[in-house]
C-alpha angles and dihedrals in degrees: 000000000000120000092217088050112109113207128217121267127225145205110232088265095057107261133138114277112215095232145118093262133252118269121221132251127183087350089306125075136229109271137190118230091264105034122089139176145235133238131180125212117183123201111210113204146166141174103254126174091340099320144065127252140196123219113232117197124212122237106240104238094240087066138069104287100015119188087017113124104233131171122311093267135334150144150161126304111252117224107273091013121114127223097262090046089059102038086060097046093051088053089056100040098039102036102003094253127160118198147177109253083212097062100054112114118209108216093175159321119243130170114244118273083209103046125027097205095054122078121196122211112212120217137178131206129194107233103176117121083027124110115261082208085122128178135211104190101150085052103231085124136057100180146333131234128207107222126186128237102244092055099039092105095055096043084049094051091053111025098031133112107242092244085070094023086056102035105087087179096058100045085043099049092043097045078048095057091043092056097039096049082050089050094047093055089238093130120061137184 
């Protein structure tokens, strides 16, 4: 995140506000009782060795919540900008990803637990057959992990910011699309 980067602002349902834009301060910005803002979180992940697994990226330690494990790459939604452009310009910036916005696949929508006025859209992205040759050039991030299913709730419990670690929706309804998306056959070796 940028400090001179104004976010979009949103109605309660969701919808594009027609504003200036909220700038941030201290990583949120300054909101009226009745404006919110967006956020997007991607969740990378590929069928390796029988089982799928989610790429977790590292805080670099100059940043909140430096050393912390978070998502596998996500931000804040710029003013004029929609959900899928940001979601693939905080890929590249974040991991160096670069990724087909048609191949996003939206899971689901939830309000902040930390702040009340934001919402943050989940997404998840299909990486296998993809180079794991990832970058961190805006250095926001210092590495990324690959983490098995089956293991994703015990590396969550130890590694993770508080916002993930805390949020029992969120761990629920990704762990659900993945295995859904497993049980559906709709990821292959």
């Amino acid at each position: 995140m940028h400090q001179d980067d104004l976010w979009q602002a949103f109605d309660i349902n969701g919808a594009r506000a027609d504003t200036t834009g909220y700038r941030a301060y201290n990583g949120n910005p300054d909101l009226g009782d009745d404006a919110f803002v967006g956020t997007v979180s991607l969740w990378l992940y590929r069928y390796n060795d029988g089982e799928i697994e989610i790429l977790f990226q590292q805080r670099s330690p100059k940043v909140t919540n430096g050393g912390k494990w978070d998502v596998s790459a996500g931000g804040h939604i710029n003013n004029n900008e929609d959900n899928i452009s940001a979601m693939v310009r905080e890929a590249r910036e974040e991991i160096g990803a670069k990724i087909d916005p048609a191949k996003l696949e939206f899971i689901f929508r939830i309000r902040s637990l930390h702040n009340k006025q934001m919402f943050n859209n989940f997404y998840i992205y299909d990486w296998d057959k993809h180079s794991s040759n990832f970058k961190f050039d805006d250095g926001e991030v210092s590495q990324v992990k690959w983490v098995k299913l089956s293991e994703f709730d015990d590396f969550v419990d130890k590694n993770t910011k508080d916002v993930i670690k805390n949020n029992q929706f969120t761990r629920t309804m990704t762990k659900f699309w993945l295995e859904r998306k497993q049980s559906d056959g709709n990821i292959t070796q």
